[in-house]
C-alpha positions as CSV (number, residue, x, y, z in Angstrom):
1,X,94.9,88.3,90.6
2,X,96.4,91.4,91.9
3,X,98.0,90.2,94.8
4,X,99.6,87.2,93.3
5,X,100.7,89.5,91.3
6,X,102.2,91.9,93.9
7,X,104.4,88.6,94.9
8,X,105.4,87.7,91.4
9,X,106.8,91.0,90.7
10,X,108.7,91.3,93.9
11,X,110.4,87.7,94.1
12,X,111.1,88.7,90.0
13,X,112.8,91.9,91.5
14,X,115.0,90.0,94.1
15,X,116.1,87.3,91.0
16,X,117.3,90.5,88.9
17,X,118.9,91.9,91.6
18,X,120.7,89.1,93.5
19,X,121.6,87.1,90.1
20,X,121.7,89.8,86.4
21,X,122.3,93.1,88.0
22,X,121.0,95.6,86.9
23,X,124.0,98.0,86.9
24,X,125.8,99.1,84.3
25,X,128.8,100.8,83.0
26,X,128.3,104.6,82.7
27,X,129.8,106.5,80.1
28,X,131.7,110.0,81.2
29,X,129.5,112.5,81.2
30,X,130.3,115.7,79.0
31,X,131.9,119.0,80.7
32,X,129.3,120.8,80.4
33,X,127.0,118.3,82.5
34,X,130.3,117.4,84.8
35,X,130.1,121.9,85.8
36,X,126.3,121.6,86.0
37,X,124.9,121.5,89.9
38,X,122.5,118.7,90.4
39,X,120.7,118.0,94.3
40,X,119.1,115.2,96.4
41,X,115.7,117.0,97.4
42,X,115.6,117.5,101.0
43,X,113.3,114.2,101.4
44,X,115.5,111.8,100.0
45,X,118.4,112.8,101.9
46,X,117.3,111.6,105.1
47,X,115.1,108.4,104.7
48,X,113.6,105.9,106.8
49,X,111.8,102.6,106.2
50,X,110.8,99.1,108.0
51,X,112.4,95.7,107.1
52,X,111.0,93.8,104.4
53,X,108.4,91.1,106.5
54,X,108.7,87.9,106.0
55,X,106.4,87.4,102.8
56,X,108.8,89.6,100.4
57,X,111.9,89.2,99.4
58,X,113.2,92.8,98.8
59,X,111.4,96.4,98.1
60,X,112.9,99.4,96.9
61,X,113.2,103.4,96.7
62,X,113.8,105.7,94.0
63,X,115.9,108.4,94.5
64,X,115.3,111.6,93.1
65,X,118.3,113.8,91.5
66,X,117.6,117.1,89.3
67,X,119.3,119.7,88.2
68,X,119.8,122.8,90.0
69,X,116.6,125.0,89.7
70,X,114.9,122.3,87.2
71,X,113.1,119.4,87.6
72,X,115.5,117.6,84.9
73,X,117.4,114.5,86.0
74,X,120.9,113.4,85.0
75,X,121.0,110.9,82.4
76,X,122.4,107.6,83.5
77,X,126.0,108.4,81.5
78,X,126.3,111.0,84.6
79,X,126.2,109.3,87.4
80,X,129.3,107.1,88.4
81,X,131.2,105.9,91.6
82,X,127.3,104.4,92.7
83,X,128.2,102.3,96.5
84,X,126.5,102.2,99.8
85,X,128.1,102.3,103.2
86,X,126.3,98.9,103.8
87,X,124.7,96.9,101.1
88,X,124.0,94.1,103.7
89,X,121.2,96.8,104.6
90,X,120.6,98.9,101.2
91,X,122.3,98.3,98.1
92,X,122.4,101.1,94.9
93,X,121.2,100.3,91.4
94,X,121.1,102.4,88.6
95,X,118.2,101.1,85.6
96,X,118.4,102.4,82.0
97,X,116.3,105.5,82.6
98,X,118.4,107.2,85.0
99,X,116.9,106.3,88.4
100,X,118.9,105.4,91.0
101,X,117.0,102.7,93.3
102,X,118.0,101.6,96.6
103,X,117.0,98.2,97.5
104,X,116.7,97.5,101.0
105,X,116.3,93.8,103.1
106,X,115.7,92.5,106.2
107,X,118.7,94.0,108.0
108,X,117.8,96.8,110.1
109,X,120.6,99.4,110.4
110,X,122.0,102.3,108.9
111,X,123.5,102.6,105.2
112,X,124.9,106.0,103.2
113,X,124.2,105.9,99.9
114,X,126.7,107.8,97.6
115,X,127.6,108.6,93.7
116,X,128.5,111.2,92.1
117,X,128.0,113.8,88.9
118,X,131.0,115.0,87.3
119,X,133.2,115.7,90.3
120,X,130.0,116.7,92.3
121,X,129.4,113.8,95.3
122,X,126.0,113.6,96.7
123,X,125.0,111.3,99.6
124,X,121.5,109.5,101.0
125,X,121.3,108.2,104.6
126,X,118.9,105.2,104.5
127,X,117.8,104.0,108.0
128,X,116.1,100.6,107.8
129,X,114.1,99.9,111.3
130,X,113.0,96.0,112.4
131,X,109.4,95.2,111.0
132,X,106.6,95.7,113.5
133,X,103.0,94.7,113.5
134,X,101.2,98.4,112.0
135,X,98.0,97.2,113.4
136,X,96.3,96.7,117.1
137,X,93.4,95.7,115.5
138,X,92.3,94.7,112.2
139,X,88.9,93.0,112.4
140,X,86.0,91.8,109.6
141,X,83.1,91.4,111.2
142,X,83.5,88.6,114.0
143,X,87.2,87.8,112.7
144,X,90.2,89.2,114.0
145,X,93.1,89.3,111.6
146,X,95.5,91.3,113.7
147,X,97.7,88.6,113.9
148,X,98.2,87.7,110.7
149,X,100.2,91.1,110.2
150,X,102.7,90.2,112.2
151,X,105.4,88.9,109.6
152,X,103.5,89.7,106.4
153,X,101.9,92.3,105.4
154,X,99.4,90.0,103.2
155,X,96.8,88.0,105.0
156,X,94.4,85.3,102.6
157,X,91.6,84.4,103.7
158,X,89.1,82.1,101.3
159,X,85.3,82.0,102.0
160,X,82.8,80.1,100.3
161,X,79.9,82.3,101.0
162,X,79.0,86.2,100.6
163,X,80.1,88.2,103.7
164,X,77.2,90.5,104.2
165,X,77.1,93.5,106.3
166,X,80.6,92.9,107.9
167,X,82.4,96.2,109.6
168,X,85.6,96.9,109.1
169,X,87.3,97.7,112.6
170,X,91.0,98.8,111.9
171,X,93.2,100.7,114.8
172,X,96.9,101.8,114.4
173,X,99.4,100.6,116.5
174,X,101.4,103.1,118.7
175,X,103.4,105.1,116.5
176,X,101.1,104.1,113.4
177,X,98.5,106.3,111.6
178,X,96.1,104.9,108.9
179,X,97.6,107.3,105.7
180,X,95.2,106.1,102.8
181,X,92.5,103.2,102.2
182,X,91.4,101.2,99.4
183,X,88.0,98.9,99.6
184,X,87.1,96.4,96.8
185,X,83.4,94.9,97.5
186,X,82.0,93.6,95.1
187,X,82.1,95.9,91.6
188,X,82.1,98.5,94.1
189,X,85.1,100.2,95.7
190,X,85.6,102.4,98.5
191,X,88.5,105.1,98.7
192,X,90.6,107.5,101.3
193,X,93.4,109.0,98.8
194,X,95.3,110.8,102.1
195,X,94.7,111.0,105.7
196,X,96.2,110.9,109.1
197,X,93.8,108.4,110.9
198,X,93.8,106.4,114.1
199,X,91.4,104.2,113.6
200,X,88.3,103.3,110.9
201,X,84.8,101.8,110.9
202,X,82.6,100.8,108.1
203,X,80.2,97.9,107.1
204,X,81.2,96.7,103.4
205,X,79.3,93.3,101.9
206,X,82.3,91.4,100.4
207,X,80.5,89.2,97.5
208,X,82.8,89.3,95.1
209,X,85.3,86.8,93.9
210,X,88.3,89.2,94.3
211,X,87.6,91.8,97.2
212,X,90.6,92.8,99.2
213,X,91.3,95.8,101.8
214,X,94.3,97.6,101.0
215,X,96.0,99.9,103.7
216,X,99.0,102.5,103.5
217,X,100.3,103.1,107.1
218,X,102.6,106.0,108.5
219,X,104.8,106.1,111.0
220,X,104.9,110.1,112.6
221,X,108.9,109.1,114.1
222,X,110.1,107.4,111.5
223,X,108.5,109.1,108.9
224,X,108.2,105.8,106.5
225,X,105.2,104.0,104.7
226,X,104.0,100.6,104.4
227,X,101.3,99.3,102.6
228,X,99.2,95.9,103.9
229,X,96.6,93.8,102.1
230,X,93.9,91.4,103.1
231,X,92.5,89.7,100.4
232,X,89.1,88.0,100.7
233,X,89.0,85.3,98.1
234,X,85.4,83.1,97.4
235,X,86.1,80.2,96.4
């Protein structure tokens, strides 16, 4: 199911990470590439994020790199001397493609991520805050699963009958705003692609064998994402 396989994929992640690597030797880059001017966009060179809660192991962020006045990216040949400040707190990779991803833990703290292009150096600040609850409320119906988001941001919950005419009572936490929604009822689905909201309020019918609630929160200081699920499983 798709959440199982949300933790699959992410305890696969850590394995590579932690035991294969998935760094590699670069090759020197030509001098032509070496003169050319590449740049961190403004949004990766300041970033922001929230531990990794208890029920994941690590997550990561890609950071982008083009080349001056293109949207073309360095091959991975190019890009050499790849360290962090701090990889107790974020630690560099570089995969096949050319992306450069930044892994980060459960440390909070501060980590500058460097590498550099010929004998260009550019540098990421990565600021990883402790986890926090995103939610004051988060309610189906009569049950409150607030809670349940306090160290995980994946709450299970099995029922054996259909859950008819429940609402859907979600409220950000101070600091929090609700940035997009995903429903799954049933073999219908309900959708907010991009918004700013404090709270939401909606009756759903959850008979399906697979329904789930999927929320992306924002935090306005910090400027970072995280993305929650409760998954209502009939059994």
């Amino acid at each position: 199911m798709k959440k199982v396989w949300k933790k699959t994929i992410s305890l696969t992640l850590a394995f590579v990470i932690l035991f294969t690597g998935m760094l590699f030797a670069p090759q020197a880059a030509s001098t032509a590439e070496a003169a050319s001017a590449y740049y961190l966009p403004s949004a990766y060179q300041n970033m922001a994020f929230y531990c990794v809660p208890d029920d994941l192991p690590a997550t990561y962020v890609t950071l982008k790199v083009y080349k001056k006045g293109t949207y073309k990216k360095p091959k991975a040949s190019y890009i050499h001397s790849l360290k962090s400040s701090d990889p107790s707190i974020a630690r560099p990779y570089i995969d096949k493609s050319g992306d450069i991803r930044v892994y980060f833990f459960k440390k909070p703290g501060t980590a500058a991520i460097s590498f550099q292009i010929g004998k260009q150096t550019l540098t990421s600040t990565i600021t990883v805050k402790k986890y926090s609850n995103p939610f004051s409320r988060f309610k189906v119906g009569k049950k409150d699963f607030t809670t349940r988001f306090r160290s995980s941001t994946e709450c299970n919950y099995f029922h054996t009958v259909d859950l008819k005419n429940q609402a859907v009572s979600l409220k950000a936490a101070k600091g929090w705003k609700i940035s997009s929604l995903r429903i799954q009822y049933g073999t219908a689905s309900y959708v907010i692609n991009s918004c700013r909201k404090l709270s939401f309020s909606k009756k759903f019918t959850f008979d399906g064998a697979a329904d789930y609630i999927s929320v992306t929160m924002y935090h306005g200081k910090t400027k970072s994402y995280i993305t929650l699920d409760w998954n209502c499983m009939k059994e």
